[in-house]
N, C-alpha and C positions, 0 to 999 in steps of 0.2 A: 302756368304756361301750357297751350295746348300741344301735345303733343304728334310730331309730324308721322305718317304712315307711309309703308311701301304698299304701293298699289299693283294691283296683279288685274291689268287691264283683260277685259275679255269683247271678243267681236262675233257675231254670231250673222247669220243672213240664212234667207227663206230659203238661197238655192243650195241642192247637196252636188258638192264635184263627184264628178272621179275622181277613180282611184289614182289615174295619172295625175290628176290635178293635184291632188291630196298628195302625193306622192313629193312633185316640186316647191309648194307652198310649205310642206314640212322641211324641205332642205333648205329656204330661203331662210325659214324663220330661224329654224337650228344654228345656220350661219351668223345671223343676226344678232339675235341673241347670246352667241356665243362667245361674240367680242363683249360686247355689252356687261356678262357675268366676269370677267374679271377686272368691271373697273369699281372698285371699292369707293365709297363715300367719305365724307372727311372726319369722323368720329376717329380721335385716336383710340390707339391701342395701350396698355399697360408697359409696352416696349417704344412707347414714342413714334410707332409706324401706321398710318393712318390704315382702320377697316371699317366692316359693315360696324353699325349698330344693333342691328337686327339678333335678337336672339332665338329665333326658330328659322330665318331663312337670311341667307348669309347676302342672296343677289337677287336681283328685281326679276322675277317667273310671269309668264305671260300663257296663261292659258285661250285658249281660240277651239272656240266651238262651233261646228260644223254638221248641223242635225244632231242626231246620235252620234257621230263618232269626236271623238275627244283628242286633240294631239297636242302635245307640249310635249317641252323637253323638258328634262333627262333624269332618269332615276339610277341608283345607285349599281345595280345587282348586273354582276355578268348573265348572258344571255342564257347561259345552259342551268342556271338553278333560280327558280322561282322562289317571293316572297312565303309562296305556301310550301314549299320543300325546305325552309329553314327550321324545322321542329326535330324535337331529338326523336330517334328511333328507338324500338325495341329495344334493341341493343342498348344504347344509351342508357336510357332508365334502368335496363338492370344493374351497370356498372356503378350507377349514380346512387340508389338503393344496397346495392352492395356494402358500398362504404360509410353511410349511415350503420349497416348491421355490424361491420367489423368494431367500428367506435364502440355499438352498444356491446358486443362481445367481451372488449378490453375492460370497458367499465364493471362487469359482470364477474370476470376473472379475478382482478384485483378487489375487487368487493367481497365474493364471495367464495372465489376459491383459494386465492393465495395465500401461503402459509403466516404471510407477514399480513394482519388484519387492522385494515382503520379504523380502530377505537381507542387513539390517542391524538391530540393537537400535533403531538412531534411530528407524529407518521402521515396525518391527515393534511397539513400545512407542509411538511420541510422532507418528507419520502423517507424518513427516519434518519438525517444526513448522509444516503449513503448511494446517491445517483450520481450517474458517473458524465462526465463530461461533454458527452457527445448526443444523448437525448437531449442535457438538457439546453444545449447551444440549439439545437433544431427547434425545442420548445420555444425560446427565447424567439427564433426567428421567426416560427411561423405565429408568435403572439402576438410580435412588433409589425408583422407584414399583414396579416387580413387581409379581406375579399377588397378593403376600401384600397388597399395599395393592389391589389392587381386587377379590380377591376375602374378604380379613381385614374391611376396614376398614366395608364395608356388614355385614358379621353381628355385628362390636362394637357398631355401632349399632343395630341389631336384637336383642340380645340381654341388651344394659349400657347403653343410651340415648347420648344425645347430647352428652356431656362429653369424649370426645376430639375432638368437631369441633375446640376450641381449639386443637389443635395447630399450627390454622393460625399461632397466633402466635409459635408456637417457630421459625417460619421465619425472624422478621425478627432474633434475635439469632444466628441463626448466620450469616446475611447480612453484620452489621454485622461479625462477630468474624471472621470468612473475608475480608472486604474490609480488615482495619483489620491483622489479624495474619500468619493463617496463608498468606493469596496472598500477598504480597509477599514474605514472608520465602522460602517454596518458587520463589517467580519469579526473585527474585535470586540463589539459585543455581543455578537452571535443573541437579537432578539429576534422573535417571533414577528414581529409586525415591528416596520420601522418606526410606527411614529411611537414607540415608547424610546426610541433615540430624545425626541422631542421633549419627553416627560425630564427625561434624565437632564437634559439641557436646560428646558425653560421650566415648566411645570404641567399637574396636571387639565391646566384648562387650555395650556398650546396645544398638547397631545391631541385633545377633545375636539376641537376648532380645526386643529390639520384632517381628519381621520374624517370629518363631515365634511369636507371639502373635497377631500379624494372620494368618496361613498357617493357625491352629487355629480363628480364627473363622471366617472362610472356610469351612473344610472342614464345621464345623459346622454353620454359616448355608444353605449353598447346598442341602444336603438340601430343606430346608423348601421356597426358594423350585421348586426343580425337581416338589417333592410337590404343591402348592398347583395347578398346571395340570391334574397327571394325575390328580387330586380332581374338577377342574371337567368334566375330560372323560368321567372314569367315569360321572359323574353322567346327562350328556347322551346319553351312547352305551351303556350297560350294558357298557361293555370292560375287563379288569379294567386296573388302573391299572397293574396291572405289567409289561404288555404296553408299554403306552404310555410309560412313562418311558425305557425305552433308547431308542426314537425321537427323542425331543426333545434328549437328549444327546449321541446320534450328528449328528444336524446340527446342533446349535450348537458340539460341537468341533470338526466337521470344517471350516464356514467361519471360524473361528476359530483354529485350526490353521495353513490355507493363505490366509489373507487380511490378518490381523495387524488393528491399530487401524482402520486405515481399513474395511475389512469389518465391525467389530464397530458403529465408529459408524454407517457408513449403513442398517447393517440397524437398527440400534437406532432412525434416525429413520424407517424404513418400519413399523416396529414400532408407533412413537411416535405416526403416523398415524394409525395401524389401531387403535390405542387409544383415542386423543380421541374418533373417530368409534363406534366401536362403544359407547362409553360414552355419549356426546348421542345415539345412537339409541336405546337402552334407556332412558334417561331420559325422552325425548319420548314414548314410547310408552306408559310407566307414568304418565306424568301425563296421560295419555287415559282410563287402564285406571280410576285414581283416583276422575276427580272433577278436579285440579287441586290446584295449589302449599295452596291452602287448605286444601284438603281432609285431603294430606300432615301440613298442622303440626296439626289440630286432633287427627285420631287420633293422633299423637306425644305433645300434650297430653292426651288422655283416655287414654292408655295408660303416661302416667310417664316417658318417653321424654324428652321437653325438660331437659336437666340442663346447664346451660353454668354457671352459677356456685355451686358447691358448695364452697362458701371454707374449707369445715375442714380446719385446718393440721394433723390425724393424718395420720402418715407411712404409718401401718400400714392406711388403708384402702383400695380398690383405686383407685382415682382419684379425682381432684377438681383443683380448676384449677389447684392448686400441683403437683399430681404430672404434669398431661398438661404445662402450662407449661413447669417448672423438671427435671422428670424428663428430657422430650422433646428440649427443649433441648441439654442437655449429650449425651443421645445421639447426636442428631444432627450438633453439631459433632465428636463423635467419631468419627461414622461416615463424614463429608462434607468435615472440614475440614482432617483430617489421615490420610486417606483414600487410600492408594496409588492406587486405583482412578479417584477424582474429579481427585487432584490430579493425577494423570498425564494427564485428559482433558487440563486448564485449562494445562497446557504445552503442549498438542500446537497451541496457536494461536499468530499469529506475537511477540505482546508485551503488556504487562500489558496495558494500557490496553482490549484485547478481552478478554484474562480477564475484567476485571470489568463487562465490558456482556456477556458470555456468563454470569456468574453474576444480575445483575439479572435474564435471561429463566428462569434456573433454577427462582429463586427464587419469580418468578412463576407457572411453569409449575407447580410443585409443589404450590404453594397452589390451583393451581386444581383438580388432580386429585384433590387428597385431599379437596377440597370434595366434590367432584362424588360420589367415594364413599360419603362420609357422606351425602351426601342418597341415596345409590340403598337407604341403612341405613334411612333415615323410610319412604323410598314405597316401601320392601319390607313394612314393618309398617303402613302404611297399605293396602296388596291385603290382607297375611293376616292384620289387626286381628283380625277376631272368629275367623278359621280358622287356626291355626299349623300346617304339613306337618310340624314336627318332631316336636311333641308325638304327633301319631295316626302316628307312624311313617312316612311318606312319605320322608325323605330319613334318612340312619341318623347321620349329622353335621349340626350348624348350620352348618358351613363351606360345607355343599354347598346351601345354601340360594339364592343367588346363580342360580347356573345354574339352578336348578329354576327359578327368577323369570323368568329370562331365555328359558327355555321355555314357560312359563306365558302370558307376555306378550306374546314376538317369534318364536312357531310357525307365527304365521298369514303372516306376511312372508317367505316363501322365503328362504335365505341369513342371513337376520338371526341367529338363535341361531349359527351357524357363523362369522358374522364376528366375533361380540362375543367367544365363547370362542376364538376366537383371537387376539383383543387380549388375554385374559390368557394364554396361550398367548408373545405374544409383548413384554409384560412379564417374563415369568419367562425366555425365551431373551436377552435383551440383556442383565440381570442375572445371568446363567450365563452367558456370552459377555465378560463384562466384565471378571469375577472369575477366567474363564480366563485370558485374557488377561492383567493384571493381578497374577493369582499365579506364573501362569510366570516372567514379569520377575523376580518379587520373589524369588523360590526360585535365577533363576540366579544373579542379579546378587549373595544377600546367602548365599549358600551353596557356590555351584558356580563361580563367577569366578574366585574369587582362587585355588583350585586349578588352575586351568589358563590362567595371565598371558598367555601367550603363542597363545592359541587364536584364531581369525578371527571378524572379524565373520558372515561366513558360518553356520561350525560353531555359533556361540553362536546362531542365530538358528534352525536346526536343533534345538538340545537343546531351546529353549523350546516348539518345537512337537509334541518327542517329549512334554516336561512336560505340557502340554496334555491330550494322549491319554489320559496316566495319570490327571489329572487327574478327566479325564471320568470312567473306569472306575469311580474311588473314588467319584463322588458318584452313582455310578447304585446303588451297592450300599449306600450311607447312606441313600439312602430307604429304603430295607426296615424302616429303625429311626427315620425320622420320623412315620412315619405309626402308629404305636406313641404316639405324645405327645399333647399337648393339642391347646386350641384354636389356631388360626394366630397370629392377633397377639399371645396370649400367649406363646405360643412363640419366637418370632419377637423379641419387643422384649427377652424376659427373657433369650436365648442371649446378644443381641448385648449388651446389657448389661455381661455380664459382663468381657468385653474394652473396650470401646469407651473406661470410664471410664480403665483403665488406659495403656491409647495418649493417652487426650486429657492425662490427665497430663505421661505423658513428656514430649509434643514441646509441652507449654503452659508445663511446668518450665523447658524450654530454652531457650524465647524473652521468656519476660517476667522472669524472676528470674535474677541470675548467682550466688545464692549455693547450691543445688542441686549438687549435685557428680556425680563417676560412681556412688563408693558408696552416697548418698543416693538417684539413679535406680535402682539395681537391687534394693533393699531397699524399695524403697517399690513398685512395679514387684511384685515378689515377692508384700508382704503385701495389696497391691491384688487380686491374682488369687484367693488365698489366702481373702480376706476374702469376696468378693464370690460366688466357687465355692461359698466351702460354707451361702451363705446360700439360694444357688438350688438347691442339693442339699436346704440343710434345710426351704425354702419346700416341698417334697414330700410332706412330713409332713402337711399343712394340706392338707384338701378344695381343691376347684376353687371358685372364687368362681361362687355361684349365676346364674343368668339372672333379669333381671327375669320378672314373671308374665306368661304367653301366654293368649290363649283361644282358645276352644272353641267359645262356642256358638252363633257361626253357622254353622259346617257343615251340608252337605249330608248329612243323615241316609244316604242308599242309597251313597255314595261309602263307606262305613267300613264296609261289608258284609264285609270282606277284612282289614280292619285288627286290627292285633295290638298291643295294650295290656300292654304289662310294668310290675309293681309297679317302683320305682325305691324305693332307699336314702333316707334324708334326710343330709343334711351336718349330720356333729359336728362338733364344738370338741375339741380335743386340749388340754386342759389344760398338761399337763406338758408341752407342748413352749416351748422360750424363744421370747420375744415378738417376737425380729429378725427372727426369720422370716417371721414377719406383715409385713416391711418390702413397702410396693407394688411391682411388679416392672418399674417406670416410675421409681424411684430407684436401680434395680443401678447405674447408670452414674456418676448423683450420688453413690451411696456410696462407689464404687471411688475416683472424682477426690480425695475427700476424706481417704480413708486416703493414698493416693500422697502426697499436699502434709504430711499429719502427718508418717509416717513419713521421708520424703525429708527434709524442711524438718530434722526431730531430727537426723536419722545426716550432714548433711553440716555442720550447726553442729559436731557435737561431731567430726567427723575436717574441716575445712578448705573455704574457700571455693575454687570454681575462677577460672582468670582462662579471662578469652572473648578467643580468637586474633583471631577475627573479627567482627566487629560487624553485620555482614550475619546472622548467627546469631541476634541478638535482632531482636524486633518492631520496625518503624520509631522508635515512640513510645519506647522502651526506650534506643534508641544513643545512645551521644555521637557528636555529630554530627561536634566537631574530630578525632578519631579516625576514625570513618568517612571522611571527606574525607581523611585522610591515608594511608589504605587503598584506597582508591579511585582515587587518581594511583597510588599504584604498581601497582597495577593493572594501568590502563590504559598506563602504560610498558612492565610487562612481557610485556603483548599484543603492543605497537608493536613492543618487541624482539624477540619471537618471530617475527613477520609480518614483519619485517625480514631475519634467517637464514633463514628458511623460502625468500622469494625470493634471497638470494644462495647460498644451494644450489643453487634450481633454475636459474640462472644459471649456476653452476659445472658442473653436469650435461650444461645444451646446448652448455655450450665443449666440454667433453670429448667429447662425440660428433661433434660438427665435427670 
């Protein structure tokens, strides 16, 4: 099918007007034109309300040339700051480098000055259990938030309206489900890396198969978030971004290297700081720039933008309250609640009881940031209502829309645009610091361990920091191939997707149902990855889901003097391609969970139930209790007995040296 184009007519003639003439002929066309841009084409939208198709220019532009001078409407930028006056200042850059040094400081400290030194797994992995509640809920937050959530989550709202703000609701059931299931089971056996949960339940080739599937998301995921900073910073500094990503890599491995957990959490709550703040600065400043909160939601509402209950239960549209809901959800506990990374913070404190007043501050904390986002999504389309920078070429991605915002708005404040892009800056370093962290452990402990039984705390605490390095190197040369890809949060939700359902299975298989076996988890496990792979390979086949419509015409006629106008493609429909494809990419994760429980659920009925050793292995609500309780004294006997020999050795020790 060939595909239809917006044509961007141009008229030109031998005579040059005046400037009167020039003058009238630009109000005619302005006016013109102006009705013109806000009547959208009949491509639906993901919300069922017709817009453009167009994914670089939203409305039909008409450039008209006249000798040398060039007039068309309208570019984005208020009158009194220029495209070239959007670069960070002196100022900026120090602040920006500032807190790169501060990071490498902390790392520095805990590595080599502090009394308490990381050369043991406890100390290097878990902060010796003894970090207290409030780094590590800021930790938690600013690992779960990233540069992808404050710089993704305002241009979803600016580009797709206002229907993933719900997600705020998907917080409260993975709160409920992490407080009810998965903490308590991960606390009561207090392991170092969850998936030996896995070993203990199924065996050691689930452990093996879960730990490679987390170690690939990972490697995949972390691109993104590391790409997503050096986007915001290209943008503000004309540097190319590939300069700048080995920078952010080299110091977030290296205090991460030499610092272990405790270095990773405290930088992540200076981070965590440096975020809240730079994000209520930008926000206060745009609702100056505005008008006000009103102001915000009315061009939200005049623009299409207000979409919070769009209750059609098609799976296959791009969102709606069942997909941000029910999609997001299940992501999330898959990414949070059986989450090497998370659940390894919520050990590092000293007993449940603070896990779960450190998950209440999580959970809150979460909620507030991804608010905060989505609104900076309104009061960004609220400044550039009638002028979109993306359409007249000003920024060359929607991603980089943010920061341009954030210079447009906080250039006049010394410092300000430099603090804020270092809040995403230092979002995307605590989540690349985390997942260092975090995947070293999991690489030694579930690959590299049991090769060498007999190896030192020390030496083990060495390899994971050689791990680290390597680490880094791989994800500095993976961006080269993210930035090759879509939008950020599509990116972003659809990768993790893919894995996330599969994990939440596993370790959801293990603890609420004992009839799941081993060959039911690797088979189901299998056609999960299998299933859910090649829908996001075949989701590739199908255009990018359109942008709501932008306008035009209030721009600054003389600003677009410069500006360059490309005809853009429109979005077909591929017919012959199968319709799963079409599945929303806010369901990968729902889908995968679903296949794992078919599959699983079939292959361990038809080959045999397992029996559960330990009863700590299921959900609280799951055990028998008189079994538990009979598990639980010997237990605690066989502690006493140990603690018992332990001291009559070392008694037998000091005889013998007397």
């Amino acid at each position: 099918m060939e595909k239809e184009k917006v044509l961007h007519p141009a008229s030109s003639t031998n005579h040059i007007p005046s400037t009167t003439d020039l003058s009238v002929i630009s109000t005619m066309i302005t006016s013109v034109i102006g009705e013109a841009s806000m009547i959208p084409n009949s491509a639906p939208s993901s919300t069922g309300t017709p817009y453009t198709t167009s994914t670089k220019s939203s409305t039909v532009f008409a450039i008209f040339s006249f000798g040398d001078t060039t007039s068309s409407y309208p570019a984005m930028i208020d009158k009194e700051v220029s495209s070239e006056d959007l670069n960070f200042s002196v100022f900026d850059y120090v602040i920006f480098f500032s807190m790169l040094l501060i990071s490498t400081i902390i790392g520095v400290y805990f590595g080599f000055l502090s009394k308490v030194k990381q050369d043991n797994t406890k100390e290097y992995l878990l902060g010796g259990k003894a970090m207290s509640k409030f780094p590590i809920s800021a930790s938690l937050i600013a690992t779960h938030v990233s540069g992808i959530t404050l710089l993704g989550l305002p241009t979803e709202l600016y580009g797709h309206g206002s229907q993933y703000w719900l997600c705020v609701i998907a917080a409260f059931p993975v709160y409920i489900l992490m407080r009810k299931i998965y903490l308590p089971v991960f606390y009561d056996l207090q392991v170092t890396s969850v998936f030996t949960y896995l070993e203990n339940r199924f065996d050691h080739k689930v452990r093996s198969a879960a730990s490679f599937i987390y170690a690939f998301a990972c490697i995949i995921y972390i691109p993104i978030v590391v790409y997503v900073p050096a986007l915001a910073f290209s943008q503000v500094t004309g540097i190319n971004l590939h300069l700048i990503t080995p920078l952010i890599c080299i110091v977030c491995t290296f205090y991460t290297t030499v610092g272990g957990l405790r270095a990773v959490v405290w930088t992540d709550t200076l981070q965590f700081i440096m975020m809240i703040g730079a994000t209520l600065a930008i926000i206060s400043l745009g609702l100056v720039s505005v008008g006000g909160f009103t102001h915000v939601w009315e061009a939200a509402e005049q623009g299409g933008r207000l979409v919070f209950f769009n209750m059609n239960p098609d799976p296959f549209i791009r969102s709606s309250f069942w997909t941000v809901t029910l999609g997001l959800s299940t992501i999330w506990i898959g990414t949070l609640g059986v989450s090497q990374g998370c659940i390894q913070r919520f050990l590092a404190v000293p007993d449940l009881k603070i896990a779960k007043k450190t998950l209440i501050i999580f959970t809150g904390g979460m909620i507030f940031i991804k608010s905060c986002s989505c609104f900076m999504g309104l009061l960004m389309y609220a400044k550039y209502e009638a002028c979109d920078p993306y359409s007249i070429g000003k920024i060359n991605k929607l991603d980089q829309i943010l920061p341009y915002y954030v210079m447009d708005v906080g250039a006049k404040i010394p410092g300000l645009p430099g603090f804020f892009v270092s809040g995403i800056f230092s979002a995307a370093l605590s989540t690349l610091s985390s997942v260092l962290n975090t995947l070293a452990g999991t690489i030694y402990e579930d690959f590299i361990r049991h090769h060498f039984p007999n190896s030192s705390e020390k030496n083990a605490s060495k390899v994971m920091k050689a791990l680290v390095v390597i680490l880094g190197i791989i994800v500095i040369a993976l961006v080269f191939v993210a930035e090759k890809m879509g939008e950020v949060m599509h990116m972003a939700i659809s990768l993790s997707g893919v894995t996330s359902g599969t994990l939440l299975g596993l370790f959801s298989s293990g603890m609420l149902t004992s009839t799941i076996n081993t060959k039911g988890a690797i088979y189901g496990a299998v056609m999960s990855m299998i299933a859910t792979g090649s829908i996001l390979i075949g989701a590739q086949l199908y255009p990018q889901h359109p942008f709501m419509p932008f306008r035009t015409d209030g721009c600054d006629v003389n600003l677009l003097h410069n500006a360059t106008l490309v005809s853009t493609p429109l979005a077909t429909v591929q017919n012959d391609v199968p319709r799963i494809f079409k599945l929303s990419f806010m369901y990968y994760s729902l889908f995968g969970v679903v296949v794992y429980f078919m599959v699983a659920y079939t292959v361990s009925i038809m080959t045999g139930r397992t029996e559960i050793k330990d009863q700590r292995l299921l959900a609280p609500f799951m055990r028998d209790l008189k079994q538990y309780e009979k598990e639980e004294a010997l237990r605690k006997q066989n502690i006493h007995f140990t603690e018992t020999t332990l001291m009559l050795k070392e008694l037998e020790t000091g005889s013998n040296k007397m």
